[in-house]
C-alpha positions as CSV (number, residue, x, y, z in Angstrom):
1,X,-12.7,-23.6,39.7
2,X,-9.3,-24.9,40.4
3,X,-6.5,-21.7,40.5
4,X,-2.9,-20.9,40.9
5,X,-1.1,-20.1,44.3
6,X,2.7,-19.7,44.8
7,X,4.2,-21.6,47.3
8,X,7.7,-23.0,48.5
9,X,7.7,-26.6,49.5
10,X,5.6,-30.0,49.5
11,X,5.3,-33.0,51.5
12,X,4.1,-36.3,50.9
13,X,0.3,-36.8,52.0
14,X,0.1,-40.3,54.4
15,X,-1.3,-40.8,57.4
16,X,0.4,-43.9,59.1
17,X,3.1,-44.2,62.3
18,X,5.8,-44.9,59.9
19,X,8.5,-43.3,60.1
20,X,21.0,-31.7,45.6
21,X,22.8,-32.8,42.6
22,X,20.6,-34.4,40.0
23,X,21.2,-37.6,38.2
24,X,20.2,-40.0,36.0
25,X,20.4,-43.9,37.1
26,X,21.0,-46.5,34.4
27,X,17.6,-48.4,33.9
28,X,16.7,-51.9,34.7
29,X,16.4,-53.7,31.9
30,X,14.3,-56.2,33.5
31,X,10.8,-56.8,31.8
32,X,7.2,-58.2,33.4
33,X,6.4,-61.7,32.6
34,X,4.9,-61.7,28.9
35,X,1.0,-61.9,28.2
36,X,1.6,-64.9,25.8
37,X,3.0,-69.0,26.4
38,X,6.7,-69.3,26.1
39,X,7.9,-71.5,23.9
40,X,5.0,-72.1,21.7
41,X,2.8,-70.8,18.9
42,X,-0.5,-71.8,17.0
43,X,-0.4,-72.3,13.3
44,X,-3.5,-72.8,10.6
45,X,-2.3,-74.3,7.5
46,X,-4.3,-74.2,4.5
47,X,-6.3,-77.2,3.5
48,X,-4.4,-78.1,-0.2
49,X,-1.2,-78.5,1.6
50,X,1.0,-81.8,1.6
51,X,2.5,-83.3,5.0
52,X,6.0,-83.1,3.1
53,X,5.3,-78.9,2.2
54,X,4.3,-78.9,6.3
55,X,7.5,-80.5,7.7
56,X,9.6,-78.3,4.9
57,X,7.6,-75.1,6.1
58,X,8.4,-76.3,9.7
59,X,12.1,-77.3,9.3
60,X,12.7,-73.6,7.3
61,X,11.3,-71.9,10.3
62,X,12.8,-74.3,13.1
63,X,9.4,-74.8,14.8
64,X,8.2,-78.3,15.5
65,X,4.8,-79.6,15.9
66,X,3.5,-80.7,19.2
67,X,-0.1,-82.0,18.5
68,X,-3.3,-80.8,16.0
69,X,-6.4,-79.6,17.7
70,X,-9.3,-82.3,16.4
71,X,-11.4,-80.8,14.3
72,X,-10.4,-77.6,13.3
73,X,-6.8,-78.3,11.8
74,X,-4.3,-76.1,14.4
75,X,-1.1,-76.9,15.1
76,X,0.5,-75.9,18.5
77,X,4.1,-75.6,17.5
78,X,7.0,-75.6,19.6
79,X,9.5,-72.3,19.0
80,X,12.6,-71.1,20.4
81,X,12.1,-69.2,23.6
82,X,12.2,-65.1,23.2
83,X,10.6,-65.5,19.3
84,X,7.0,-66.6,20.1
85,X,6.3,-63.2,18.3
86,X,8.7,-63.1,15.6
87,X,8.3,-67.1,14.7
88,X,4.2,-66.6,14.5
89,X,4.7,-63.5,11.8
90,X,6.9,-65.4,10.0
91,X,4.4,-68.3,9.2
92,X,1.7,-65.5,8.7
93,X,3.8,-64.5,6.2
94,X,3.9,-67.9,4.1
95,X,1.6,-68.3,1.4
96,X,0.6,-72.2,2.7
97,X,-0.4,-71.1,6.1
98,X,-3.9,-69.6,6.5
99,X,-2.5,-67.6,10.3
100,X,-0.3,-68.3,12.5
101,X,-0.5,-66.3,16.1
102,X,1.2,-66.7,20.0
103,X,-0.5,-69.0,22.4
104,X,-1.8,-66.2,24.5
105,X,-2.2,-66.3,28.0
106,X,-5.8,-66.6,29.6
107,X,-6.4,-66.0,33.4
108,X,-9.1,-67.4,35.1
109,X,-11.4,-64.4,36.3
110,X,-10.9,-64.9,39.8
111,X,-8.8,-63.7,42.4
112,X,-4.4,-63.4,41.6
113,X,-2.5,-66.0,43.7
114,X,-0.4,-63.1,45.5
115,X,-0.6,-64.0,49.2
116,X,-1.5,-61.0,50.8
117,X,-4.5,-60.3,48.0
118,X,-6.6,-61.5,50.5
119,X,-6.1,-58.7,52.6
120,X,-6.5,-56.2,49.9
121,X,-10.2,-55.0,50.3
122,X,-9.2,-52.0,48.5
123,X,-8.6,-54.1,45.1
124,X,-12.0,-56.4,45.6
125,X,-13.8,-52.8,46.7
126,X,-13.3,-51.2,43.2
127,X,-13.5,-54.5,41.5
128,X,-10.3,-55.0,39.9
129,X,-10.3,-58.6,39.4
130,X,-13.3,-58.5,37.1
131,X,-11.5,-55.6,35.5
132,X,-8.5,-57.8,34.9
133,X,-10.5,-60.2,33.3
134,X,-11.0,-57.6,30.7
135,X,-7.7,-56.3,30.5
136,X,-4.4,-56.7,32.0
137,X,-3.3,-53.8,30.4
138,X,-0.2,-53.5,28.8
139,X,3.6,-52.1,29.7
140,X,2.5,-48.7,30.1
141,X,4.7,-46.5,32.3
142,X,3.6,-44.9,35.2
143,X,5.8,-42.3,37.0
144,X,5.8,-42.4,40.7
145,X,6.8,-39.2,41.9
146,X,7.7,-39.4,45.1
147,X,11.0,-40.9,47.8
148,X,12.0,-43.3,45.4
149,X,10.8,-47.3,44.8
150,X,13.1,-50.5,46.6
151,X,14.8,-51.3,43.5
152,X,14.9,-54.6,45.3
153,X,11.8,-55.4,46.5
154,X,11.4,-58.7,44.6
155,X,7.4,-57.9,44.0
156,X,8.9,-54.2,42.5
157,X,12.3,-54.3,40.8
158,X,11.1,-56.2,37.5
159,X,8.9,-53.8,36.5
160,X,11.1,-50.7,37.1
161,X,12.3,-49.2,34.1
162,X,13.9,-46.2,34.6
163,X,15.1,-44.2,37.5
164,X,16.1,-40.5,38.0
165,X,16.6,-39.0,41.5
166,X,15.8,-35.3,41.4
167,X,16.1,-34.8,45.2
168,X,19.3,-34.0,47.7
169,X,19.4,-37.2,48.7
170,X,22.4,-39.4,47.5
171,X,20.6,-42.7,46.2
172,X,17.4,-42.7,43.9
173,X,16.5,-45.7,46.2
174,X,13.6,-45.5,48.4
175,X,15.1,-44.9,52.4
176,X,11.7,-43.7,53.8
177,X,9.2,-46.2,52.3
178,X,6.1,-44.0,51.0
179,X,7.6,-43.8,47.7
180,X,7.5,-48.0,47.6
181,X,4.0,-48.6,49.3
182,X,3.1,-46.0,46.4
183,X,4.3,-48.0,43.8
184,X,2.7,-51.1,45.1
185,X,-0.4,-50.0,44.9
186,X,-0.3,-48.6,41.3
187,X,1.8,-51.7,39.8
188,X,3.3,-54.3,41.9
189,X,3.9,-57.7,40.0
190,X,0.7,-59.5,39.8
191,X,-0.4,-63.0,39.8
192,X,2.9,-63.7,40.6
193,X,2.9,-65.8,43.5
194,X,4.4,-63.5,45.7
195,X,3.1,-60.0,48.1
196,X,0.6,-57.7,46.9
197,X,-1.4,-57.4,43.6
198,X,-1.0,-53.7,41.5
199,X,-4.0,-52.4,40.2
200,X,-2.0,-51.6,37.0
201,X,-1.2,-55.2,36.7
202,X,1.1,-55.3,33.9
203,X,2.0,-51.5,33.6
204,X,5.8,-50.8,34.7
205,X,7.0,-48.2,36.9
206,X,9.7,-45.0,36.5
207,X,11.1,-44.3,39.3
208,X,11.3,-40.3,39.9
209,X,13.1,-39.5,43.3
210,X,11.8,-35.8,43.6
211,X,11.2,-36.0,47.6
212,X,14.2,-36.6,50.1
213,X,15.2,-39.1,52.5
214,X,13.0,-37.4,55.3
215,X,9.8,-37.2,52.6
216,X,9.9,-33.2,52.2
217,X,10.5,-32.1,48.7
218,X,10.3,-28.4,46.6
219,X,8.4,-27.4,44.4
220,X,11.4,-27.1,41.7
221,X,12.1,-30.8,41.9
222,X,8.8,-31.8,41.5
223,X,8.1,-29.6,38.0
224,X,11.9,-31.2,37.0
225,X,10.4,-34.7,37.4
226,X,6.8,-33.8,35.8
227,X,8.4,-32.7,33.0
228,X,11.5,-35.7,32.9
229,X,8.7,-37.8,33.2
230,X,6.5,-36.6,30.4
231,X,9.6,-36.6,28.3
232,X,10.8,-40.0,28.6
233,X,7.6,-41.9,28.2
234,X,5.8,-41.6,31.1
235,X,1.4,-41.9,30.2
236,X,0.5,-41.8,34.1
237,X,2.2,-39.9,36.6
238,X,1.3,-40.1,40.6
239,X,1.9,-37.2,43.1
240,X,1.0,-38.4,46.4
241,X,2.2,-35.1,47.6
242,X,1.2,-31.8,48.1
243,X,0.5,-28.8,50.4
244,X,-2.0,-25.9,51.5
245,X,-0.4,-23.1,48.6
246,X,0.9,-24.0,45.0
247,X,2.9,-23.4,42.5
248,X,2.5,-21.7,38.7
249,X,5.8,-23.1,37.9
250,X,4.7,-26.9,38.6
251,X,1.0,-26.2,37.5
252,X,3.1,-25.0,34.1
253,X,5.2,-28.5,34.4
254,X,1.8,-30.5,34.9
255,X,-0.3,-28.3,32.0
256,X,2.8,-29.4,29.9
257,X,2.4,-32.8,30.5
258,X,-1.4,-33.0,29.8
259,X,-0.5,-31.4,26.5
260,X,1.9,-34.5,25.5
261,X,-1.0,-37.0,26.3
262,X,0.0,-37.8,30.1
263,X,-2.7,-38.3,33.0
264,X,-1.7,-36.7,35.8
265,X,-3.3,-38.0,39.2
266,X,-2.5,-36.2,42.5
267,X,-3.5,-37.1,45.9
268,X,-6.4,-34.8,47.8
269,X,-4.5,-33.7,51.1
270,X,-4.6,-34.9,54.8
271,X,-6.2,-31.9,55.8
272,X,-9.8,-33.1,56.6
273,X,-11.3,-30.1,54.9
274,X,-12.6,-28.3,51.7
275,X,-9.2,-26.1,51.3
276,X,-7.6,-26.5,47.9
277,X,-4.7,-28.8,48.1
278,X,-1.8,-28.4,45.7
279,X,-1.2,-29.6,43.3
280,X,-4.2,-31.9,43.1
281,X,-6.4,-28.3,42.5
282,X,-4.9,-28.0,39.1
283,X,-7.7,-28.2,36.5
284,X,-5.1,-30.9,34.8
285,X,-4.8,-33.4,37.6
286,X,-6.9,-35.8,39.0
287,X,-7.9,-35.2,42.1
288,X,-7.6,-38.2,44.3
289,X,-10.1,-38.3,48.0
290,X,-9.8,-41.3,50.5
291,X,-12.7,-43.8,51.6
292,X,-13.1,-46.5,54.5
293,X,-14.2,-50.0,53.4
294,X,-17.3,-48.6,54.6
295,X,-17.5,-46.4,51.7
296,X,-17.1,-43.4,54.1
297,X,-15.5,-40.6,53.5
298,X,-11.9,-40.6,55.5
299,X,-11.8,-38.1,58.4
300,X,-8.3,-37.1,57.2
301,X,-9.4,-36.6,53.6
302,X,-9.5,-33.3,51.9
303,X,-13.1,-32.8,49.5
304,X,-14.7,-30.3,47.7
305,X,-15.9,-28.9,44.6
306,X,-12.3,-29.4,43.0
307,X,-12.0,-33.1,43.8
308,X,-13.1,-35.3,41.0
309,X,-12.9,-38.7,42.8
310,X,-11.9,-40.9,45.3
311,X,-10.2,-44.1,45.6
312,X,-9.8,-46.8,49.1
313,X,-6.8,-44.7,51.4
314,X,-7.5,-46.8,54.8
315,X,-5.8,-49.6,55.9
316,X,-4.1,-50.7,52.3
317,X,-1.7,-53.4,51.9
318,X,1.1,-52.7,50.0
319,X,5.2,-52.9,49.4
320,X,7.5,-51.5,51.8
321,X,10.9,-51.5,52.5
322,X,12.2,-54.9,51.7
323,X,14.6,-54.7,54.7
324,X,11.4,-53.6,57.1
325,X,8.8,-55.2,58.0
326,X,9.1,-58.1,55.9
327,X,8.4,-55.5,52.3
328,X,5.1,-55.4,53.3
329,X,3.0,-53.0,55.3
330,X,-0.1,-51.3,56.1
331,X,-0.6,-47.3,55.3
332,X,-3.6,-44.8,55.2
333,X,-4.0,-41.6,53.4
334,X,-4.5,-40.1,50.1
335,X,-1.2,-40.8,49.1
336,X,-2.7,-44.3,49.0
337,X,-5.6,-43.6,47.4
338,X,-3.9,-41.5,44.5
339,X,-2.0,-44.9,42.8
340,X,-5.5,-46.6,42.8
341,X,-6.6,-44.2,40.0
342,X,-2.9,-44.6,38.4
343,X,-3.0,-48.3,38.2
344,X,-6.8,-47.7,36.8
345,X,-5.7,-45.4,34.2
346,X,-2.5,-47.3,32.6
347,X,-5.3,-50.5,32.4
348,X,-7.6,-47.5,30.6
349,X,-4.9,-46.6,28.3
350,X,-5.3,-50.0,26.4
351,X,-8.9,-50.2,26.2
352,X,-9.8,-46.4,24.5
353,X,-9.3,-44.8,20.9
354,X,-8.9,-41.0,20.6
355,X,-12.2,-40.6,20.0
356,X,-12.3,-36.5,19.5
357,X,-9.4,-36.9,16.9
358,X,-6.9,-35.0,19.0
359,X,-4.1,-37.0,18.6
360,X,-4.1,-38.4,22.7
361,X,-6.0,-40.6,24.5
362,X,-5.4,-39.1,27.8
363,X,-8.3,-37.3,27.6
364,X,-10.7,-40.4,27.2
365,X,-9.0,-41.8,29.8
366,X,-9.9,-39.7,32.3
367,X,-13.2,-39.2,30.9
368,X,-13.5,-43.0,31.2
369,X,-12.2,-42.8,35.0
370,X,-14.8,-39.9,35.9
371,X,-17.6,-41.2,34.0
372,X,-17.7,-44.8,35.5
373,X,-17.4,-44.2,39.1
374,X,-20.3,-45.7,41.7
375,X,-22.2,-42.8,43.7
376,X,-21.7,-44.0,47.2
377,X,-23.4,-41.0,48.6
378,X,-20.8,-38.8,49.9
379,X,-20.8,-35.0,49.0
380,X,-17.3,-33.7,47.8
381,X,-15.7,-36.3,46.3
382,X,-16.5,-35.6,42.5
383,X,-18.0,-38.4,40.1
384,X,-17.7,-40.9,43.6
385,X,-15.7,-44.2,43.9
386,X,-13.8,-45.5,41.0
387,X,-15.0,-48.5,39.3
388,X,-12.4,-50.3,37.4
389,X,-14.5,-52.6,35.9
390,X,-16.8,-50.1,35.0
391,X,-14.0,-48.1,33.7
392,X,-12.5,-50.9,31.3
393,X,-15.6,-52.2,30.1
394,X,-17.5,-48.9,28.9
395,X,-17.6,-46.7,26.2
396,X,-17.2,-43.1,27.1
397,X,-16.4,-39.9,24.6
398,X,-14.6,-37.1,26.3
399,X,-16.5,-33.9,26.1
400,X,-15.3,-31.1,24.0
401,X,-12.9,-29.4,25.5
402,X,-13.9,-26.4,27.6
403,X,-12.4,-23.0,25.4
404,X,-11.6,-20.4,27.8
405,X,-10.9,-16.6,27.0
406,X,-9.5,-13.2,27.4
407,X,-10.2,-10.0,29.2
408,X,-9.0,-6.9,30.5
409,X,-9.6,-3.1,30.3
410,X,-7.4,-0.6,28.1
411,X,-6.8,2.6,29.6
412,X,-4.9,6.4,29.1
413,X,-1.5,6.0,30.7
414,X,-1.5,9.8,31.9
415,X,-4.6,9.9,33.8
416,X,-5.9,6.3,34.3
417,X,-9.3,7.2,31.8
418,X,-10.7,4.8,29.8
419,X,-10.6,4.3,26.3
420,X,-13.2,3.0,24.6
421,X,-13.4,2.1,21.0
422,X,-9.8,0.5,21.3
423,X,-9.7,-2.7,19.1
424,X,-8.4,-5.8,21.2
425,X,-6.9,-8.9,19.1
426,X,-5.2,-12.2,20.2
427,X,-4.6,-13.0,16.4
428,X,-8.0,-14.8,15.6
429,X,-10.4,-13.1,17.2
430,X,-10.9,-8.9,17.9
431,X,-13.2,-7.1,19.7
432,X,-13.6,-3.5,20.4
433,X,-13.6,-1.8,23.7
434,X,-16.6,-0.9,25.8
435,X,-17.2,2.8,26.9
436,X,-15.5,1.5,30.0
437,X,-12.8,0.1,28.4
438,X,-13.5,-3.4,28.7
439,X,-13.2,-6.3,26.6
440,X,-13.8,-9.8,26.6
441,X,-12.4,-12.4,23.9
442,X,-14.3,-15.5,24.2
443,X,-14.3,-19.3,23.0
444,X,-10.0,-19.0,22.8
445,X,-8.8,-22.5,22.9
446,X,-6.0,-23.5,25.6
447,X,-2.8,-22.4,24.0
448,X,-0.3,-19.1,24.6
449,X,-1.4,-15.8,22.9
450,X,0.2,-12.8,21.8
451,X,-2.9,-10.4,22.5
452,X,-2.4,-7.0,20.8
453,X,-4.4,-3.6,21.4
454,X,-4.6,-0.3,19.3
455,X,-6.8,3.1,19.5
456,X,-6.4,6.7,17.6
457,X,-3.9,8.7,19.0
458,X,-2.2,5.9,21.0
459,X,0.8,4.0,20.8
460,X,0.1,0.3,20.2
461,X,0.4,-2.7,22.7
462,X,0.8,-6.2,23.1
463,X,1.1,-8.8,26.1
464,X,2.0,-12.6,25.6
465,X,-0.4,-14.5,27.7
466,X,-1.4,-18.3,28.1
467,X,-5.2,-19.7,28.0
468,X,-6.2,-22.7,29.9
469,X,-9.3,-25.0,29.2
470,X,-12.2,-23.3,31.0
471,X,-10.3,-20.3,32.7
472,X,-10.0,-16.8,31.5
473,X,-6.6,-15.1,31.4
474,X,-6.1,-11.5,32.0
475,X,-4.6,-8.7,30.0
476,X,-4.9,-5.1,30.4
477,X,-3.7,-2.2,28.8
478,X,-2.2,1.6,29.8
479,X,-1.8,3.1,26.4
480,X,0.4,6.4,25.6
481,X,-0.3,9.1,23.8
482,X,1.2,9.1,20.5
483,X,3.8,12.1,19.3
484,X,1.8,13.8,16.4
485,X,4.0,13.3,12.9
486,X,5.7,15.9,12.2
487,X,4.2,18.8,9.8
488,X,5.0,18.2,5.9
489,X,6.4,21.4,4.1
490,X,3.7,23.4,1.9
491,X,4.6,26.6,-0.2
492,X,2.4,28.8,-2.4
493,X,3.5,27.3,-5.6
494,X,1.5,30.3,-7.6
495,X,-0.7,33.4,-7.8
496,X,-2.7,33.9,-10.7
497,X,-4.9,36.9,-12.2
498,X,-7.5,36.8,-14.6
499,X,-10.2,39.4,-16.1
500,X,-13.5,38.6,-16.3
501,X,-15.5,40.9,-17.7
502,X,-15.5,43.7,-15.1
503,X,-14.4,41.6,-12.5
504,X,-10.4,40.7,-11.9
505,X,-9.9,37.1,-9.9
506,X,-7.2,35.8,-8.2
507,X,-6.1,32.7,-7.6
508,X,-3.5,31.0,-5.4
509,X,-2.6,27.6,-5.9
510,X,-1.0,25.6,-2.4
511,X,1.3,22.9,-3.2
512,X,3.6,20.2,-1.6
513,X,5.6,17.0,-2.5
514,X,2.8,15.1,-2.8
515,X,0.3,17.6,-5.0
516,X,-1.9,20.2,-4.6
517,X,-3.0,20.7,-0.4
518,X,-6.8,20.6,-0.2
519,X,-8.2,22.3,3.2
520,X,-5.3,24.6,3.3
521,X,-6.8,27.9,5.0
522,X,-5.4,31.4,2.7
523,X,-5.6,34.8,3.7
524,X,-4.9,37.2,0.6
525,X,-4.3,41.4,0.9
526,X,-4.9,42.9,-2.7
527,X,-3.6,46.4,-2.6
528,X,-4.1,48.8,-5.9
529,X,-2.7,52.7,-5.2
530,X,-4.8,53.8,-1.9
531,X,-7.6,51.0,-2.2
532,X,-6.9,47.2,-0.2
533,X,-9.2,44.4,-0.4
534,X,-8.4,41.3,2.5
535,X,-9.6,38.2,1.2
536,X,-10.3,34.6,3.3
537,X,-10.9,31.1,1.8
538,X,-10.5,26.9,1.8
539,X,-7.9,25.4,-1.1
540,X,-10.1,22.6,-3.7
541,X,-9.0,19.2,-3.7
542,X,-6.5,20.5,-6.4
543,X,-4.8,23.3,-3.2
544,X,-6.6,26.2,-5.9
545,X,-8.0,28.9,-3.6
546,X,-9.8,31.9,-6.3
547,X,-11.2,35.9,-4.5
548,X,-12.9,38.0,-6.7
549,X,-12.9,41.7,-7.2
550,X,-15.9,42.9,-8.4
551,X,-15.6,46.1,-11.2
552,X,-11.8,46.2,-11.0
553,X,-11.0,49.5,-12.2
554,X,-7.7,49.7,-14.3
555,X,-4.1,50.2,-12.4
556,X,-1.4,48.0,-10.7
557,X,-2.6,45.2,-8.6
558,X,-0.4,43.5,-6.2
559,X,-2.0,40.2,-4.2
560,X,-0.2,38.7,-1.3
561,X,-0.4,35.8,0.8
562,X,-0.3,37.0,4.7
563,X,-1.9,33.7,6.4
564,X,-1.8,30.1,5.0
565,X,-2.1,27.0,7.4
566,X,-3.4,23.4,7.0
567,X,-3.7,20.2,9.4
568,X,-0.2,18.2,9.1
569,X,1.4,21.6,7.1
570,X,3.8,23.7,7.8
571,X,3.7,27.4,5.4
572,X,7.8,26.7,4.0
573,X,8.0,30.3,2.9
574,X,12.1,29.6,1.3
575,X,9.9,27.6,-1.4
576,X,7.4,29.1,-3.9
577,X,6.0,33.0,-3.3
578,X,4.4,34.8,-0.7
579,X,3.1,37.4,-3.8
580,X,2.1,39.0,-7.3
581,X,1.5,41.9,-9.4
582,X,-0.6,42.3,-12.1
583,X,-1.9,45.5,-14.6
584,X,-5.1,45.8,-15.5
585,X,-5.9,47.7,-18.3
């Protein structure tokens, strides 16, 4: 199960012999080349129409007519450049033409003509060209998290969009070079003649500096950029960074960014062993492990029952500092193999409905990722080696969410005992107590939770706590006593005598604001000349308490209250009597 650890700082995760004010840069405005001709769109006119009402419909819209395609009737029409969109809505919209629509682009579903593609076994290994050939994917934003991207690498800087340096460095440019090769792998301009092909092909890229010149970072700027990220459009964000500890603060950033549809993928670790890595342990990331071409497990990789897949990290081909090395160089580690899966998932994005009806489709996104990996055999590395052809071209349905829950044991304050019989509630569910004082809330869907607890004689409780999918959150309880209320006021409102037959009866009626006081306990001494009779009993439900004398002889009778007490009374003897005399004849 993946867990929460605090920790201080993080570094990037590579493994290659290469070498405080926060800001917000002004985007580039630059856009990838378009997925449709330039210049041109087709047109379907319907089959009553004159060639005058066709050269009108054509000299309204200023398009012009380059040829007809024999035998079904379509015009390939010349259009301003910049309106291929707008110019083929506007015929769709005109009663005389049957559709109008852009001259798309088709790519041949071979290899991209960047030069160093051949060299790029990591792209052919998880076969992204025959991915490509199903999608291309779209201008979806992935957030590279890391020492900044060349804003002028020339295979880079067109598909930057935005930029925010988070860091203590002075520039959101890159001036160590992991955060570029990074970005090369997950989006680098493709089929465009030049460098390296990104697996994200036509996704763009948001620069978020969080890591400094010399590629250390803290945890605090990395939440700052998950969350700046999330907020401004991001729908993949990289971490090719990490460390042996974590964080609850950036595992809060990352759980908030999973909640506004983002995937999150995170690199594995360097460490070569089964130890957690942070923050790739977080049940909401992606955990990213490294292979060989030889489908072998990296030695420097991290694995384990928390990874969930891995991706080529050895020997990868991507952009570098433009003013090093010709903006091209070779790198190894799981920082490598982390963008593979973050190029994968922006080509995802535009191939997957939200299938479960919860409003995001990051969730069959990554289900798509997991699902459609190839078993190469190696323990530790989750679902295996991503498939991006796999991934694009199936049909996978996320599972239900995993609910988790709530538990926790309520206990006395004073002496640490248990309570049991204590109800629990987080405002749906309740539960009561065991004899131990445990409880368990189960099936609570991820969310925050105000979870309250009360018991007889107690004060009542409540803690605010926050539910992950498939975790259980804590919360327990040290009740205190409660102060008793305080006693009402209750008088003897009357004593009463009657004669029946021989017998003389008295009877005191117990009163107080609110009526009669059943269960009130009455002690009554009836005296007459020498003789005394002591009399005990219970009030009715109407506070009437009656003692009997049996064979009264005739005189003076005097009855008086000496005792009266009741649960939640106090006797108020400055109200109502405390006795009464009677003559019997």
């Amino acid at each position: 199960m993946k867990k929460t650890i605090v920790a201080l700082a993080v570094t990037i995760l590579l493994m290659s012999s290469f070498p405080a004010i926060v800001f917000a840069v002004a985007p580039d405005n630059s856009v990838p080349v378009s997925d449709f001709s330039q210049e041109q769109i087709l047109v379907k006119f319907k089959p009553d129409i004159t060639l005058p009402e066709v050269a009108e419909i054509h000299r309204q819209l200023d398009g012009q007519a380059k040829e007809t395609i024999p035998g079904i009737g379509v015009q390939v029409v010349k259009v301003p450049r910049g309106q291929e969109m707008a110019k083929a809505k506007a015929y769709a919209s005109n009663p005389r033409v049957a559709y109008a629509e852009p001259d798309s682009v088709v790519r041949a579903l071979g290899d991209p003509n960047d030069p160093w593609f051949a060299d790029q076994w990591n792209m052919v290994r998880v076969q992204a060209p025959q991915a490509w050939g199903v999608t291309t994917g779209s201008s979806i934003t992935i957030a590279v998290l890391d020492t900044g991207v060349d804003l002028d690498h020339p295979d880079l800087a067109n598909k930057i969009i935005s930029n925010i340096n988070l860091s203590s460095s002075t520039t959101v440019d890159d001036d160590y070079g992991h955060g570029t090769h990074v970005a090369g792998v997950a989006a680098a301009m493709t089929n465009n003649g030049i460098g390296v092909a990104g697996l994200g092909y036509s996704s763009t890229i948001m620069n978020v500096k969080v890591l400094g010149d010399d590629g250390v970072g803290y945890w605090s700027w990395i939440a700052q950029g998950i969350i700046w990220a999330a907020d401004n459009g991001a729908k993949v964000i990289n971490l090719s960074l990490g460390g042996s500890s974590g964080s609850t603060t950036v595992e809060s950033a990352i759980n908030y960014a999973w909640n506004k549809g983002v995937v999150i993928v995170a690199a594995a670790g360097n460490y070569g062993n089964s130890v957690p890595c942070y923050p790739a342990y977080y049940t909401n990331c992606i955990a990213v492990a490294a292979t060989n071409r030889l489908d072998e497990l990296a030695g420097f990789s991290d694995y384990g029952d928390w990874v969930d897949v891995a991706a080529p990290g050895v020997g990868i081909i991507s952009t570098y500092l433009s003013t090093s090395n010709g903006g091209y160089s070779f790198m190894s580690g799981t920082s490598m193999a982390s963008p593979h899966v973050a190029g994968l998932a922006a080509l995802v994005f535009t191939v997957v409905t939200d299938s479960n009806g919860n409003g995001r489709l990051n969730d069959e996104v990554r289900a798509r990722i997991e699902a459609n990996c190839d078993d190469i055999g190696v323990n530790g590395i989750g679902s295996g080696l991503i498939n991006a052809y796999k991934a694009v071209n199936a049909s996978t349905t996320p599972p239900p969410p995993t609910p988790g829950g709530i538990t926790g044991r309520v206990t006395d304050a004073a002496d640490a005992t248990a309570i049991a019989g204590a109800s629990v509630s987080d405002g749906v569910r309740s539960v009561l107590t065991n004899s131990n004082g445990e409880y368990t809330l189960a099936s609570v869907p991820q969310g925050s939770y105000t979870v309250t607890v009360s018991a007889s004689g107690y004060n009542s409780a409540f803690q605010t706590v926050s539910v992950l999918l498939g975790q259980t959150a804590v919360a327990s309880f040290a009740l205190t006593k409660s102060a008793p209320p305080a006693p009402k006021p209750m008088w003897v409102d009357s004593i009463a005598f009657r004669v029946i037959g021989k017998n003389l009866r008295v009877s005191v009626k117990v009163m107080s604001a609110s009526g009669g006081v059943a269960g009130a306990q009455v002690a009554v001494q009836l005296t007459s000349g020498v003789q005394k009779w002591a009399f005990t009993g219970t009030t009715d439900g109407s506070g009437a308490a009656s003692f009997t004398v049996s064979k009264a002889p005739a005189g003076s009778y005097v009855a008086s209250v000496t005792r009266l007490a009741a649960t939640g009374y106090t006797w108020d003897t400055t109200m109502g009597i405390a006795s009464a005399g009677y003559v019997k004849k």
